[in-house]
Residue, then its C-alpha position, 0 to 999 in steps of 0.5 A: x609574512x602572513x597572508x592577509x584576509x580583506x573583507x570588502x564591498x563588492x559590487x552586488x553592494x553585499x559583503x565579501x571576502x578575498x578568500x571568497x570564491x566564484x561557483x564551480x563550474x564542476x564539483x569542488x575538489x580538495x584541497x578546499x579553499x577557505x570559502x567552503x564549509x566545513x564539518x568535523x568530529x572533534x570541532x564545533x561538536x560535529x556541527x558545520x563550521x566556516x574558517x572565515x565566519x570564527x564567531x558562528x557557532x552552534x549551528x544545526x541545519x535542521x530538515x529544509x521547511x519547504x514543499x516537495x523536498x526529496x531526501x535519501x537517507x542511509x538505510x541504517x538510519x534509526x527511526x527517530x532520525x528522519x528530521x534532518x536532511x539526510x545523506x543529501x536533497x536530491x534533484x531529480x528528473x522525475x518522481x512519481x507515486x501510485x498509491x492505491x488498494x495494494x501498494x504505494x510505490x515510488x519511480x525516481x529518476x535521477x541525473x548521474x550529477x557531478x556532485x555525487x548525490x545520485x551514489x546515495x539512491x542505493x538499494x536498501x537506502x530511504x526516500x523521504x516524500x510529502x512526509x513519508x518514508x520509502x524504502x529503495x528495493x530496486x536501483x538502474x544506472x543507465x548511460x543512454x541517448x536519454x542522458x545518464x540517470x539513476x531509476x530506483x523503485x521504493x516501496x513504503x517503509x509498511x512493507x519492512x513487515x514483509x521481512x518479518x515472519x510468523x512461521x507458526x501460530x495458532x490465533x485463537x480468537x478474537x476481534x480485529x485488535x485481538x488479531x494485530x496483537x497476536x500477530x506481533x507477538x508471534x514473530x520469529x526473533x531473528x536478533x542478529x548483531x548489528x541488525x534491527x527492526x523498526x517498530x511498528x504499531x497497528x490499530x482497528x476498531x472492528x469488533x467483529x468476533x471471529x473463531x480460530x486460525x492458523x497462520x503458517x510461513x506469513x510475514x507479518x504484512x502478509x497476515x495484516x493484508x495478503x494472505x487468504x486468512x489475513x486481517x483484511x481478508x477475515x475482518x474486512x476494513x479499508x487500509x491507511x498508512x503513515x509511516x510505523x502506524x497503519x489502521x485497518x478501520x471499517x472506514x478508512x482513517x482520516x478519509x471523507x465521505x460526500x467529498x465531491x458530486x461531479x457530472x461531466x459531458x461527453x465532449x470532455x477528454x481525458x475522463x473515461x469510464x470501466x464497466x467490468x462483468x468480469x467477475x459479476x453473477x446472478x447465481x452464487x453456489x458456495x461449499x466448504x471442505x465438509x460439503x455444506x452447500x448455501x446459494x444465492x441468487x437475485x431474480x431481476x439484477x439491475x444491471x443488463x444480463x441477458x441470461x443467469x451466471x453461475x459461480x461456485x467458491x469453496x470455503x475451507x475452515x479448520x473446525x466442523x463445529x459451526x461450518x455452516x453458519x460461517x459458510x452462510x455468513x462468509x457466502x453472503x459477505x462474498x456475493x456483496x462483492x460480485x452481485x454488481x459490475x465493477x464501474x471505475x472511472x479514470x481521470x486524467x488530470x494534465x492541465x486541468x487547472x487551466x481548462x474552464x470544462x474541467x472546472x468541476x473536476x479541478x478540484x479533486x486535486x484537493x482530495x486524498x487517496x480514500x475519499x467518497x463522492x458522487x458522480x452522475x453519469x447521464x449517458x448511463x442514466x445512473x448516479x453512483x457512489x465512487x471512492x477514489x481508490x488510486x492517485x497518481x502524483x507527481x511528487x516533484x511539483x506536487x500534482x495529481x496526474x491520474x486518478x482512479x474511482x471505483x464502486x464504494x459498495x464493492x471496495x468500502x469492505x473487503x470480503x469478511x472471510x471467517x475461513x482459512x482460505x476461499x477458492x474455486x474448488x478445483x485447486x490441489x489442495x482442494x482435491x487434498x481435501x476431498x481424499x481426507x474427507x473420503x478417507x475419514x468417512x470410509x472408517x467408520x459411522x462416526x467418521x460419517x457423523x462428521x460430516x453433512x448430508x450434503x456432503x454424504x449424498x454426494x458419494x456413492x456407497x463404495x466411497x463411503x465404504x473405502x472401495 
């Protein structure tokens, strides 16, 4: 006799079944009862079904439409495909991101849960969170007096362009744009079974014309924002990520500019302030690999001194032809960024929303990573520009819990380089240099007539002789 199923009231007043079970108390194991649902390859197309709810059909579980839901998805998903939940909605114990000028990281820490969703943070595997994709680089299992959890490190899906070369390539020149579309056309195919990448798309709207450079043995990240030579190096900008898209704008993309004006006591916790000298001058002495010389210096530097600093940069460039108006346009651009301290101010953030003395700051919860305002500091008589150039969030409640200002004039623009690279002048490959230059002066007068009188009064007759 077959068995029978009764559909009855039960005492919630709700529906249920015979078949129906109460919750686990640990995870369930097969066989599973009839109270569990169910997916199949060759039934219902692939989509969760219910042996005792026959008529449903059809149903497509979309991605979860709720705040601060952390997914993991495989790392083979496809670029199209991050729209549904994923291998698994995690739980974590912690998740917390740091984005700020260098990098935007995640620190996740996960039970060793009795459902297995911990087995997915895998190494290699992506997070999904507050809408963007994190691959995991790093993966912990620990059993401690702490408990048992999982800690993985995910950096954004942008740094997948560190794992794309440009072993050798010639930019001829160009605008900002010019050089994004010259770096994606010049990386080293590696079109391997089974293996691809994910497509990326950049954008800038700095026109600047710049000559020509090398790129040798650079990912393609690193030519976008790393290396000396690299976009942001040579054009400057101020850097902005979603996911496959980022922008290297002279202003950051969708940031705010007057966002806040804040003033602060001095009996306020959890608010300090930085003034950094450290790479701060009075004077600028720059050369370049063919000895052009150009300085700079200020005569009464607002900030306190009590006596002249000196700093030397070396510039190196590929060609001799116009060295001297790129050593002179790249030396200024270089002291815009040491002419002033560097003063940043941290807030820390615990609470604030339940403090009536940070009421002013309070606010800044509602502000993004980018985003320009002032404060006045009445201890230091002085009223500045900041832009907020690091946020620390708590992703699993969607607080801010630290966040980071620092001088709009040092970081709106980044140095505009026009050379191959910047240094003290002291490094290997500047003393390289220093031989090539002897070496071809010593040939003949038009090995000589290479090079500037500066550079030619700096050597002796027998160096210039090759003795």
């Amino acid at each position: 006799m077959a068995e029978t199923i009764t559909w009855y009231i039960g005492e919630d007043g709700f529906p249920t079944n015979t078949e129906f079970i109460d919750v686990p108390e640990k995870a369930i194991e097969k066989p599973y009862p009839k109270a569990v649902w169910r997916i199949d390859s060759v039934f219902n197309n692939g989509l969760p079904y219910h042996e005792l709810l026959p008529g449903i059909q059809g149903i497509d579980l979309w991605a979860l439409d709720r705040e601060n839901v952390i997914r993991v998805y495989s790392m083979s998903e496809r670029q199209t495909g991050f729209d549904h939940n994923g291998l698994a909605v995690l739980e974590p114990l912690s998740c917390t991101s740091v984005h700020n000028d260098e990098r935007w990281d995640i620190e996740l820490v996960h039970p060793l849960d009795e459902w297995g969703k911990w087995k997915y943070l895998l190494a290699g595997n992506i997070l999904k969170i507050s809408g963007q994709l994190f691959r995991i680089y790093s993966q912990e299992a620990a059993i401690n007096s702490g408990g048992m959890t999982m800690t993985v490190h995910a950096r954004h899906i942008s740094c997948d362009m560190a794992d794309m070369l440009i072993t050798y390539a010639a930019f001829p020149g160009g605008n900002a744009s010019d050089f994004i579309d010259f770096c994606f056309t010049n990386i080293e195919k590696a079109d391997l079974p089974g293996y691809e990448y994910y497509k990326f798309e950049g954008y800038s709207d700095i026109q600047t014309e710049l000559g020509s450079s090398e790129l040798t043995n650079t990912t393609l990240w690193a030519a976008m924002i790393g290396a000396d030579n690299c976009l942001k190096n040579r054009y400057g900008g101020e850097l902005y990520r979603d996911n496959f898209y980022f922008s290297i704008n002279q202003r950051m993309q969708y940031a705010k500019d007057n966002a806040f004006s804040l003033r602060f006591s001095p009996g306020m916790t959890g608010i300090s302030q930085k003034v950094d000298y450290s790479r701060f001058c009075t004077n600028l002495l720059c050369w370049d690999n063919f000895g052009n010389m150009w300085g700079v210096s200020t005569v009464k530097p607002d900030a306190f001194v009590h006596h002249p600093i000196v700093k030397m940069a070396q510039f190196n460039y590929q060609d001799f032809d116009g060295a001297m108006e790129r050593l002179m346009a790249d030396g200024f651009a270089y002291w815009e960024t040491v002419n002033t301290p560097e003063v940043t101010y941290e807030v820390q953030f615990a609470a604030l929303g339940r403090d009536p003395q940070y009421e002013g700051f309070a606010d800044l919860q509602n502000y993004n990573y980018g985003d320009s305002g002032t404060i006045y500091c009445p201890e230091l008589d002085i009223s500045t520009e900041q832009r907020i150039t690091e946020i620390e969030k708590n992703e699993i409640t969607g607080d801010i819990t630290r966040m980071l200002l620092g001088n709009l004039r040092n970081s709106l623009v980044c140095p505009a380089f026009m050379g191959s690279t910047i240094s003290t002048g002291n490094t290997v490959a500047d003393k390289q240099n220093r031989v090539m230059q002897n070496a071809v002066m010593s040939q003949s007068i038009s090995g000589m007539e290479q090079f500037a009188i500066s550079a030619l009064e700096m050597r002796t007759i027998n160096q210039l002789e090759g003795k």
